[in-house]
N, C-alpha and C positions, 0 to 999 in steps of 0.2 A: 504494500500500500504506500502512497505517496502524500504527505504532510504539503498544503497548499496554504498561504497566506493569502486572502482577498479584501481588499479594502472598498467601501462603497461611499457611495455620496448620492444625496439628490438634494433638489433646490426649487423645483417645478411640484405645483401641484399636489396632493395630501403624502405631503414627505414622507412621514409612518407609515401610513400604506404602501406607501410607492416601496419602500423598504423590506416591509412584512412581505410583499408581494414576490422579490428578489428572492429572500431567502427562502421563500416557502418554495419556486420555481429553482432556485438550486435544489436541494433537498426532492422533488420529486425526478428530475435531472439525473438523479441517483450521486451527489456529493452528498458525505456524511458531514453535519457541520457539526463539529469537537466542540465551540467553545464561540462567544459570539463577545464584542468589545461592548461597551458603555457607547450611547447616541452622543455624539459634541456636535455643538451646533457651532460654526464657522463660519469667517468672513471669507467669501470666494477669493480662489488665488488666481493669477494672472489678470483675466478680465475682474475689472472690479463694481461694473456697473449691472449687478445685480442682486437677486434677493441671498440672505445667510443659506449655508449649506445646513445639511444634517450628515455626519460621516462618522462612519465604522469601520470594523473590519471582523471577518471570519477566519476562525481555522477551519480547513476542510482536510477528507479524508478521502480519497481520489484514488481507484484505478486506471485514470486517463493519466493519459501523456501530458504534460504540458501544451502543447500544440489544441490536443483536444480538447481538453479545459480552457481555451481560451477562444475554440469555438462554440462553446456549449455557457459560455460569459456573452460572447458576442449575440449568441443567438436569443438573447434571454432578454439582453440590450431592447434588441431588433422588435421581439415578442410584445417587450412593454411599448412597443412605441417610442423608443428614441429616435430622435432625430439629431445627426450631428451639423448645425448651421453652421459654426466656428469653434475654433481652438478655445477650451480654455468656456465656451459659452455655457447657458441654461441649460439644466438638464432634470429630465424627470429621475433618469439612474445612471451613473455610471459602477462599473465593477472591471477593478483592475488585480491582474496576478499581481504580488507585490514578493514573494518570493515563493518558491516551490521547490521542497526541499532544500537543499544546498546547493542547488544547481546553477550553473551562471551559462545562460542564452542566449545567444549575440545572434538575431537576425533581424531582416529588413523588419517586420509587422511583428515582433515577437522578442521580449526584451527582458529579462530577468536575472537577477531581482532590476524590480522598477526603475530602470533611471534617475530620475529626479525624487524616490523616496526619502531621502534623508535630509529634504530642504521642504519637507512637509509634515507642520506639526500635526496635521488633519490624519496624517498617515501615521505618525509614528506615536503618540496617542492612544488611539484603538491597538494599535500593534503591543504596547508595552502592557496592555493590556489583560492581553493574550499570551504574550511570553518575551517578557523582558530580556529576557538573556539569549538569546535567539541572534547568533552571529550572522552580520551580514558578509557574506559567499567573497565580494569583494573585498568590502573597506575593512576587513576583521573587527568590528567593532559592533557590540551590543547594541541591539533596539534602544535599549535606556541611555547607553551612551550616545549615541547618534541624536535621540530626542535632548538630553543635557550640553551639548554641545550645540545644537539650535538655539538652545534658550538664553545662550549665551552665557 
C-alpha cells in the first residue's frame, strides 16, 4: 500500500460541502482516508482579489500509482464542476498530491512532492497536522520544520 498526502482548498460556493463532497468522492474512488487535518480558513495566495479559502489536507491509503491518483484527483476536480479560468483563480475545489510516499516525481503535468509546498502555510498546516515529522523527499527537513521556518 502506498501512504498519499492530499491537501485541498475551496473558496467558491458552500465550502463545507464543496469539501465533504471531495472527500466523500475520494473515499468511494476507493482511497482509504487514515486521518483528515483541522479546516483553516485562509487569505488566497497569489491572486488576491478574492473570497478567504477553506484548506486541508488528507492522508490516504492508495493502491494507485501516483500517476493514477492524480487522475482519479483530476477527475473528481472535473466531476465537481471545476473550472480552471486562471492560475492561482476561484475555485469550488482544488486537490493536490503534496507528497506520496517518499517518492520524488519530476514530470511535465506531475510533480512530487509539491513544488511550491513549503512557501505554503495553507499546506503545511493541515500537513503538521497529520504528521509532523514527515520528511520532505527533497529538502530533508520536517513538515514542522519547513512550516517554522515560514513563520519566520
Amino acid at each position: 500500500m502506498n501512504i498519499a498526502y492530499i491537501a485541498f482548498g475551496t473558496n467558491v460556493g458552500n465550502r463545507e460541502e464543496n469539501i465533504n463532497v471531495a472527500l466523500k468522492m475520494m473515499e468511494d474512488r476507493g482511497l482509504k482516508i487514515i486521518k483528515t487535518s483541522k479546516i483553516y480558513v485562509t487569505e488566497p495566495y497569489g491572486y488576491k482579489d478574492q473570497p478567504e479559502f477553506l484548506n486541508g489536507a488528507v492522508e490516504v491509503e492508495t493502491n494507485l500509482s501516483c500517476r493514477e491518483l492524480l487522475n482519479v484527483l483530476l477527475n473528481i476536480e472535473k466531476d465537481m464542476g471545476r473550472v480552471r479560468h486562471f492560475k492561482w483563480g476561484p475555485r469550488n475545489i482544488d486537490l493536490d498530491i503534496i507528497f506520496y510516499n517518499d517518492e520524488v516525481i519530476d514530470e511535465p503535468d506531475l510533480k512530487v512532492p509539491h513544488p511550491d509546498m513549503h512557501n505554503r502555510d495553507f499546506v503545511l498546516k493541515p500537513l503538521c497536522d497529520l504528521n509532523p515529522n514527515f520528511v520532505h523527499p527533497i529538502l530533508k527537513k520536517t513538515v514542522k520544520t519547513l512550516l517554522d521556518e515560514l513563520k519566520g
